[in-house]
C-alpha positions as CSV (number, residue, x, y, z in Angstrom):
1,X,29.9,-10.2,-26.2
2,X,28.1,-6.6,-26.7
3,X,24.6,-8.9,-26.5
4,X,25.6,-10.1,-23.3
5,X,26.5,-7.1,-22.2
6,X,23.5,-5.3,-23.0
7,X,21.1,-7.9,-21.2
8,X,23.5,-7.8,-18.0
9,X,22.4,-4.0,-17.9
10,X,18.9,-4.4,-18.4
11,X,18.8,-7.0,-15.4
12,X,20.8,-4.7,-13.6
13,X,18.0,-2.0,-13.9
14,X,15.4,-4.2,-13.4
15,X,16.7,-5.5,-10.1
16,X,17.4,-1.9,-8.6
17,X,14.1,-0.7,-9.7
18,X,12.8,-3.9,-7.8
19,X,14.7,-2.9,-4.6
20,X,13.4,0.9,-5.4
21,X,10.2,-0.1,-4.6
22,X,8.3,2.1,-1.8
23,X,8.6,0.6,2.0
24,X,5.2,0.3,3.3
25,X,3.8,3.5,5.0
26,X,1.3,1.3,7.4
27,X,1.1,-2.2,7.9
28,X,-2.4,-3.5,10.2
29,X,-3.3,-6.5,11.0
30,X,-7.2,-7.5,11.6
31,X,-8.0,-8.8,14.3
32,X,-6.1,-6.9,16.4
33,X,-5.8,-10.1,19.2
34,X,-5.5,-13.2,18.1
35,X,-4.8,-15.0,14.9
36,X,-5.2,-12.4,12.3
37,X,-6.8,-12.9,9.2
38,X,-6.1,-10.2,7.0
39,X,-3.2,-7.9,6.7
40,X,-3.5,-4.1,4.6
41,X,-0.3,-2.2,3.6
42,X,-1.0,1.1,3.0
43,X,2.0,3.2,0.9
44,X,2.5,6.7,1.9
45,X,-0.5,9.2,1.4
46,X,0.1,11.6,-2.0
47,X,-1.1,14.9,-2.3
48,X,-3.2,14.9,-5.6
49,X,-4.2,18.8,-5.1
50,X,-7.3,19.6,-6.4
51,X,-9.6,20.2,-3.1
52,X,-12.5,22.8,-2.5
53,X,-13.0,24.8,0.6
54,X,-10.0,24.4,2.1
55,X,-10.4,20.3,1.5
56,X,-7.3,18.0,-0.1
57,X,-7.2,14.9,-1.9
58,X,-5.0,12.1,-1.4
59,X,-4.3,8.9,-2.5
60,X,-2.2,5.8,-1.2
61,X,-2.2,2.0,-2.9
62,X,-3.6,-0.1,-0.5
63,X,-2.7,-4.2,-0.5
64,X,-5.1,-6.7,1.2
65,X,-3.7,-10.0,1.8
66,X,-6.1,-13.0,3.4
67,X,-3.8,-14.7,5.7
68,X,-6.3,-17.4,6.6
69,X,-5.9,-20.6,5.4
70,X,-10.0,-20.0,4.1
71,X,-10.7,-18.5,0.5
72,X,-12.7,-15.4,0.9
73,X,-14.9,-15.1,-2.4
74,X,-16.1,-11.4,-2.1
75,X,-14.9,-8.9,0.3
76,X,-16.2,-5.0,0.9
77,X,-13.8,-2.8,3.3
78,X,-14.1,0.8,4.5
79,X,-11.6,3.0,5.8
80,X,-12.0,6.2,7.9
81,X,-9.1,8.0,8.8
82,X,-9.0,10.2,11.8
83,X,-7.0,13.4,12.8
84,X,-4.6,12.9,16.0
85,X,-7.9,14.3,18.7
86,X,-9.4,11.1,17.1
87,X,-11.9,12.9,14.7
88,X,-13.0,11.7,12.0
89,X,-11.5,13.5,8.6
90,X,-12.1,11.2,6.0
């Protein structure tokens, strides 16, 4: 009884750290019109500290998912961000 008690808990955990898991920060969708083809999640930016000059570092997971029905054998993406007057800051 204590065994099955024990492994009840642990699947308990292991579900709520399932549900835990961060909501997206960003979802896009490329192309914007149309069928789109690939979709990026981006989780929420994190500090990491550390800059020079005034400059910061962060970091967020990024997901790539090919929503075509086509295998894409090699891929290469950039990503700039941009302040809200549309300059470029990263």
């Amino acid at each position: 009884m204590r065994r099955v008690a024990v492994w009840i808990f642990l699947l308990a955990v292991a579900s709520l750290l399932a549900v835990a898991k961060d909501q997206p920060f960003q979802v896009v969708s490329w192309p914007d019109s149309g069928q789109p083809v690939l979709r990026f999640t981006f989780s929420k930016f994190k500090d990491e500290g550390g800059g020079m000059g005034g400059e910061r570092t962060y970091i967020s997971d990024v997901d790539a998912l090919n929503l075509s029905d086509k295998t894409i054998s090699g891929a290469s993406f950039s990503f700039y961000v941009f302040d809200k007057g549309k300059a470029r800051i990263g």
